[in-house]
C-alpha angles and dihedrals in degrees: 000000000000120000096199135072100203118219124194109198115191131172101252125183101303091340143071100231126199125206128186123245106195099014128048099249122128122184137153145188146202086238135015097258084049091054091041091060092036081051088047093048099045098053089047096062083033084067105031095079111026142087094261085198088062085063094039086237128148115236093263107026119187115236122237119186131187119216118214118216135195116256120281120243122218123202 
């Protein structure tokens, strides 16, 4: 069984958006630490209510999120 619940965080339009990878949650907020509670909150529900064996997950999972950044520019 995984130990691990995946988040990809990307900057969308006005938001930073994140997306996961190996569960179906989306969430987003106006700044990271907004987006980190609205992460944490969202898994949460996520959990509270499923079959954590049809995801392969443990009964508390850690959290690792990637974190996409813009291209760097080299002079």
């Amino acid at each position: 069984m995984r130990k691990i619940i995946q988040i990809q965080i990307y900057k969308g339009e006005s938001q930073f958006v994140a997306e996961g990878v190996n569960v179906p949650i989306v969430t987003q907020g106006k700044t990271l630490d907004d987006l980190v509670n609205n992460i944490k909150e969202a898994i949460q529900l996520f959990l509270e209510d499923e079959n954590l064996e049809e995801y392969d997950l443990v009964t508390q999972p850690s959290i690792i999120a990637n974190l996409e950044l813009d291209s760097l520019v080299y002079a």
